[in-house]
C-alpha positions as CSV (number, residue, x, y, z in Angstrom):
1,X,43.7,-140.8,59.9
2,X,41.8,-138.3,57.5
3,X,43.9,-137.4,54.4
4,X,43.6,-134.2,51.6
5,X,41.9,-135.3,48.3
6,X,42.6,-133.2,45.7
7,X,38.6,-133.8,44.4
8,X,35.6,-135.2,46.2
9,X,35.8,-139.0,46.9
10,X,32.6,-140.1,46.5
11,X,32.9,-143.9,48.1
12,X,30.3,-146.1,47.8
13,X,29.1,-147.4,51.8
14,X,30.4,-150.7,52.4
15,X,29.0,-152.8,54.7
16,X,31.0,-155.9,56.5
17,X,29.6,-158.5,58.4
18,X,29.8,-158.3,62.5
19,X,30.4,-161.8,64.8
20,X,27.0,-163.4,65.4
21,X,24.5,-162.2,67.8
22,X,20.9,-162.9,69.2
23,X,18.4,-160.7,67.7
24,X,18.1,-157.5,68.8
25,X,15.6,-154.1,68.4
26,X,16.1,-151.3,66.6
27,X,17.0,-149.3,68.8
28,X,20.3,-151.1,69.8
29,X,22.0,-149.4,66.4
30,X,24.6,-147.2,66.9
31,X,26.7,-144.7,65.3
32,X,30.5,-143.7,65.7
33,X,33.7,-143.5,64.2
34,X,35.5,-146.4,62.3
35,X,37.5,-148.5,64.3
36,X,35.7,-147.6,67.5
37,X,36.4,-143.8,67.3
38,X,34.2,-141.7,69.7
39,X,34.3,-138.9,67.2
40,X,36.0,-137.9,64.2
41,X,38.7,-135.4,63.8
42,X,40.2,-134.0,60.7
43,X,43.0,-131.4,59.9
44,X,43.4,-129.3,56.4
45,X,44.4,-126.7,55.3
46,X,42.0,-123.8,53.8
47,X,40.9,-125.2,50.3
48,X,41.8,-129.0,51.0
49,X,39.5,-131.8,50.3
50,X,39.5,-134.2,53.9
51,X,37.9,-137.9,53.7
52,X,37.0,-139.7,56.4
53,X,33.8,-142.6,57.7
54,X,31.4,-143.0,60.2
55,X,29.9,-146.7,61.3
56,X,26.6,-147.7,62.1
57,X,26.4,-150.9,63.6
58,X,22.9,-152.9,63.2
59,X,23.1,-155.7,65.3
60,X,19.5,-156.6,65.1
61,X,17.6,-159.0,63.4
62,X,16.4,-157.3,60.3
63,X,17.5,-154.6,58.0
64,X,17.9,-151.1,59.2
65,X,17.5,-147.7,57.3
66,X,19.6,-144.7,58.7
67,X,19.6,-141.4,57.3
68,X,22.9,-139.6,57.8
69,X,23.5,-135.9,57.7
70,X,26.0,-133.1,58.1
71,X,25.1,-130.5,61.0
72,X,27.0,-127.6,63.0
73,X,27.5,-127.8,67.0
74,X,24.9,-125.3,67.0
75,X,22.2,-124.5,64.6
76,X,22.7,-122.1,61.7
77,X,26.3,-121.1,63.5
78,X,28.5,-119.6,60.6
79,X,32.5,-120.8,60.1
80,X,31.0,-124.2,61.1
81,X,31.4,-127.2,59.5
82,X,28.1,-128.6,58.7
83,X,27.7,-127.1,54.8
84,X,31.2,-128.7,54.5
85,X,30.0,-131.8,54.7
86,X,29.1,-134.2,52.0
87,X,28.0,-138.2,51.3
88,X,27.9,-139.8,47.8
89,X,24.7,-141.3,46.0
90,X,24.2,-142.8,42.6
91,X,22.2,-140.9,40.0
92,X,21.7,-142.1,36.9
93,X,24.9,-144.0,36.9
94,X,26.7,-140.9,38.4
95,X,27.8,-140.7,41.4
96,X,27.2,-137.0,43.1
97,X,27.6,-135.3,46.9
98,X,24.6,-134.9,48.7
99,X,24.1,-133.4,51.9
100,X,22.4,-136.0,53.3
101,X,22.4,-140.0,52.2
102,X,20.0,-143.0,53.3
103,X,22.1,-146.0,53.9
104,X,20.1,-149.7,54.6
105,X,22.2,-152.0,57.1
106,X,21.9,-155.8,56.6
107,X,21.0,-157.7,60.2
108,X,23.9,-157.9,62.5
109,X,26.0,-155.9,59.9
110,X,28.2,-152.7,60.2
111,X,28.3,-150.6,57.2
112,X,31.4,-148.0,56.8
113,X,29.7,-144.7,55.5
114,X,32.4,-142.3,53.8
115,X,31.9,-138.5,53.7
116,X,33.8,-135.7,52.6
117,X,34.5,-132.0,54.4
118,X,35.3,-129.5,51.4
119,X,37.3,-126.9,53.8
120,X,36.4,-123.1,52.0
121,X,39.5,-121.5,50.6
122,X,38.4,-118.8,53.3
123,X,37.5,-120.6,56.4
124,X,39.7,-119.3,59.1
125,X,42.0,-120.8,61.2
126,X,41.1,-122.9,64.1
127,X,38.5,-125.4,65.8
128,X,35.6,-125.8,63.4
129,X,33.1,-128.2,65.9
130,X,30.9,-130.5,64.3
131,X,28.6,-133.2,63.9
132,X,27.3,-136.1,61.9
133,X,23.6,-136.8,63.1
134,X,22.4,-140.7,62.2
135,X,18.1,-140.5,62.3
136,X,15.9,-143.8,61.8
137,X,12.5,-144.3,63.0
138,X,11.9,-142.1,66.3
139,X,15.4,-142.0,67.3
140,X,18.5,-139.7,66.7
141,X,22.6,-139.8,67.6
142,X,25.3,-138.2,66.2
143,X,29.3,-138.2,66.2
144,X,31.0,-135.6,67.4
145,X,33.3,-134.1,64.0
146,X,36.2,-131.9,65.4
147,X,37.7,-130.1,62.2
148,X,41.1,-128.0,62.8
149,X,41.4,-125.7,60.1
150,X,45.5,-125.2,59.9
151,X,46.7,-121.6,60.4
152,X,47.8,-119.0,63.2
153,X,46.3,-119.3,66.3
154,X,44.8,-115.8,67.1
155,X,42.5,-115.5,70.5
156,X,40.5,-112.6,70.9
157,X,37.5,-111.6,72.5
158,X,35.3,-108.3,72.9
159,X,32.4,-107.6,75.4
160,X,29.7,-105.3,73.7
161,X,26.6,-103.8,74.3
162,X,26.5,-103.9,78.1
163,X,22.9,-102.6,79.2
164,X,21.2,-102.5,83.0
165,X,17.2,-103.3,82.5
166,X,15.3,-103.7,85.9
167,X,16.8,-107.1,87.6
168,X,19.3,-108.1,84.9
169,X,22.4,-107.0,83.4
170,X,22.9,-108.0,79.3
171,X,26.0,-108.4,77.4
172,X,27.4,-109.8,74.7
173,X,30.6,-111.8,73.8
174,X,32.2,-111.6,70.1
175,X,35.0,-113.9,69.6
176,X,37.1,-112.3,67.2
177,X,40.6,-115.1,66.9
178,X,40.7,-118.3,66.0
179,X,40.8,-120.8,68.6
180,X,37.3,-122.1,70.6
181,X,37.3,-120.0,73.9
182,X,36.5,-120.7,77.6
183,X,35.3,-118.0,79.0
184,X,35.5,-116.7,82.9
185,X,33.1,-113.5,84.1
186,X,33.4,-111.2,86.8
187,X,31.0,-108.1,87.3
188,X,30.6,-105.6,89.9
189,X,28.5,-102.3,90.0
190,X,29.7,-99.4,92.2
191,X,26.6,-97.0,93.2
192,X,26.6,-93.6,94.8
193,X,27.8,-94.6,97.9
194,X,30.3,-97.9,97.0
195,X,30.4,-101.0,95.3
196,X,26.7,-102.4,95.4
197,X,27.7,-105.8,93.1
198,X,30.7,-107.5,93.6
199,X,30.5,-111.0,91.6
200,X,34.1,-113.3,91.4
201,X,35.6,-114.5,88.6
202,X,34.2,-117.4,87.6
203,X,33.8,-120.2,84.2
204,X,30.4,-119.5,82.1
205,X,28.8,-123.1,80.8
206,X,30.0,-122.6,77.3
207,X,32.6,-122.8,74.7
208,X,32.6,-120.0,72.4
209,X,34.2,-121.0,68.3
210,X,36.0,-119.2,66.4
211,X,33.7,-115.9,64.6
212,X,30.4,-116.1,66.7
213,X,28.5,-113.9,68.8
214,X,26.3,-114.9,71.8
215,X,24.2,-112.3,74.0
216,X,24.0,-113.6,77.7
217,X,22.5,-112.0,80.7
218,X,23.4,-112.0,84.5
219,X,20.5,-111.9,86.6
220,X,20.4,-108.8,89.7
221,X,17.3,-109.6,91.3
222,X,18.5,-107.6,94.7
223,X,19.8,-104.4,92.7
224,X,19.3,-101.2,94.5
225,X,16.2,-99.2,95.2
226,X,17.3,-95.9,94.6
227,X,21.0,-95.2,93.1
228,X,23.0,-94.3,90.1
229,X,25.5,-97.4,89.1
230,X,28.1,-97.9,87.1
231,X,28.4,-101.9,86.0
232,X,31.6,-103.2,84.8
233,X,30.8,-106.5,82.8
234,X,34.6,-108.3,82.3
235,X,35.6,-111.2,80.7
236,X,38.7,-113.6,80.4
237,X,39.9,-116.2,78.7
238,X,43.3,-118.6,78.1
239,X,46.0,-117.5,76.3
240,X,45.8,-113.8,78.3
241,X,42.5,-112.9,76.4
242,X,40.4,-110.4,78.2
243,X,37.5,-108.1,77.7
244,X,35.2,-105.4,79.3
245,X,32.4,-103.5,78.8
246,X,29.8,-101.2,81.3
247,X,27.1,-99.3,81.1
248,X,24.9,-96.8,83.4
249,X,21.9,-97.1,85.4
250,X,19.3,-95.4,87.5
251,X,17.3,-97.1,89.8
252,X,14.2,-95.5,91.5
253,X,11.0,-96.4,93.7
254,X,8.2,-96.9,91.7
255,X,6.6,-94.0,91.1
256,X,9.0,-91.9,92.6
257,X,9.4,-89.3,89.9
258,X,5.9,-88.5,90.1
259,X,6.0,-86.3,93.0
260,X,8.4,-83.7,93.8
261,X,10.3,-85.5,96.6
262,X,11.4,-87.9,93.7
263,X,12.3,-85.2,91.5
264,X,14.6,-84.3,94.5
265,X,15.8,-88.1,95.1
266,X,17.1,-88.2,91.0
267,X,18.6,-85.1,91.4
268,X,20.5,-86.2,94.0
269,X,21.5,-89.7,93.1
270,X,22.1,-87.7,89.3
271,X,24.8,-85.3,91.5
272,X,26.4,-88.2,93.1
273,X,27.1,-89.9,90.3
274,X,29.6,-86.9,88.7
275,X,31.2,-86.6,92.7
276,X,31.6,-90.4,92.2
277,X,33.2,-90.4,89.4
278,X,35.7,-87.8,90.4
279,X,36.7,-90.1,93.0
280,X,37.4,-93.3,90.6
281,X,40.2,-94.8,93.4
282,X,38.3,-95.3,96.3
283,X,38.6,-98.2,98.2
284,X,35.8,-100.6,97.3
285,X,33.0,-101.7,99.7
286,X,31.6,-105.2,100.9
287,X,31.1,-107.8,98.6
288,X,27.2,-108.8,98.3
289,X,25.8,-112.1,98.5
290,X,24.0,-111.9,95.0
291,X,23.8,-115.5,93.9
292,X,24.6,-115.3,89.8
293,X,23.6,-117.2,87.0
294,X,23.6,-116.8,83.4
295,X,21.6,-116.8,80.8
296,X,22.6,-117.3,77.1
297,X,20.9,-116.6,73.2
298,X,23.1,-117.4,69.7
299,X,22.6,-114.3,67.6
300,X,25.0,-115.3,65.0
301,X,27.8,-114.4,63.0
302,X,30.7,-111.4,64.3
303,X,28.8,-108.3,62.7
């Protein structure tokens, strides 16, 4: 189990011998936690010092250089734990953190790399995901590091900047708490004349940490022709989390406006749209057969 150090432990990499074995290639190396772990997972408190080890197993026939590094489940994601991380390496005698350390393993050797997770004294509460990536030669792996920073457990989530542009509908999700969220869509779109999208509940492909912001999009390749919609973009989540956001469209045939009988057709769809939404209780019409899919782009940090 990981334990607080008051101080960095820089531990020197100690390598044991493994129980004899035919030659093997490279590529037969492997990285995980001690004792077998498939990842690592570590608890602290904001401020602590955690220590733990990785192994990388050599059982080949000759030595082995692996370079070890710290990284975050997704690249550059703030509030994750990759700039946490640190290995030690001699310097003049001295023995300093380093984000990322060279280790040699001996032929048909395991070697016990220690590292260190220096926890900010402002990280917030919750699941921090990580990673420690092993590279030699051509080839790359990595340990899955699961960090809980200790604290309340807050879940919150906010759908923003809803917008209609030709066949797709954008959005994006901020999670505001502290815990790692699965989230579940459902988005409709009610035109002049009823409910023109009507698209279930249902899970999106990702798990959303603690502080981050991700812009997805929902394609609509069979939106209307000519109508004025209103689309209602909702989200949901465990622990009675739940969002929403909508936006306005118009859709006419191409080059419509131009002529006077377009004119007519925007003014007409434009006066539906205020009758429509005097009406806002209205039974709802048929669902569609759209067939959905999303779409998803890290843009960073909660702004």
């Amino acid at each position: 189990m990981p334990y607080v150090r008051p101080a960095l432990a820089l531990a020197v990499a100690c390598a044991s011998p493994l129980v004899a074995a035919p030659a093997a290639a490279d590529a037969d190396w492997s990285l995980g936690g001690v004792g077998g772990r498939p990842y690592v997972y570590a608890e602290g408190e904001p401020g602590a010092v955690l220590q733990d080890a990785v192994s990388v197993r050599n059982p080949g026939g000759r030595p082995l250089t692996v370079r070890l590094s710290g990284a975050d489940a997704a690249r550059g994601a703030p509030g994750d734990p990759g700039p946490w991380i640190a290995f030690g390496r001699t310097t003049g005698g001295r023995r300093i953190p380093v984000r990322t350390v060279s280790v040699t393993v001996p032929a048909r050797t395991r070697a016990d790399v220690p590292f260190t997770m220096a926890v900010p004294a402002g990280a917030a509460p919750g699941e921090h995901p990580g990673a420690i990536v092993a590279s030699a030669g051509d080839r790359s792996t990595a340990v899955r590091l699961r960090l809980r920073v200790v604290g309340p457990a807050l879940s919150a989530l906010t759908v923003e900047h809803v917008a209609v542009r030709g066949g797709r509908i954008s959005y994006e999700l901020v999670n505001r708490g502290t815990t790692v969220l699965a989230p579940r869509l459902a988005v409709r779109a009610d035109g002049v004349l009823g409910r023109v999208l009507d698209r279930p509940e249902r899970a999106l492909p990702l798990a959303l940490p603690p502080g981050r912001r991700i812009r997805l999009t929902e394609p609509w390749p069979h939106h209307p022709v000519l109508d004025a919609v209103d689309v209602r973009v909702t989200v949901t989540a465990a622990g009675g989390v739940h969002g929403s956001g909508s936006a306005s469209a118009r859709f006419l045939p191409r080059g419509a406006v131009a002529g006077g009988a377009g004119a007519g057709l925007l003014t007409a769809a434009v006066a539906g749209v205020f009758v429509r939404r005097r009406r806002r209780h209205r039974p709802p019409g048929p669902e569609t057969d759209e067939r959905p899919g999303t779409e998803a782009e890290l843009t960073g940090a909660v702004r």
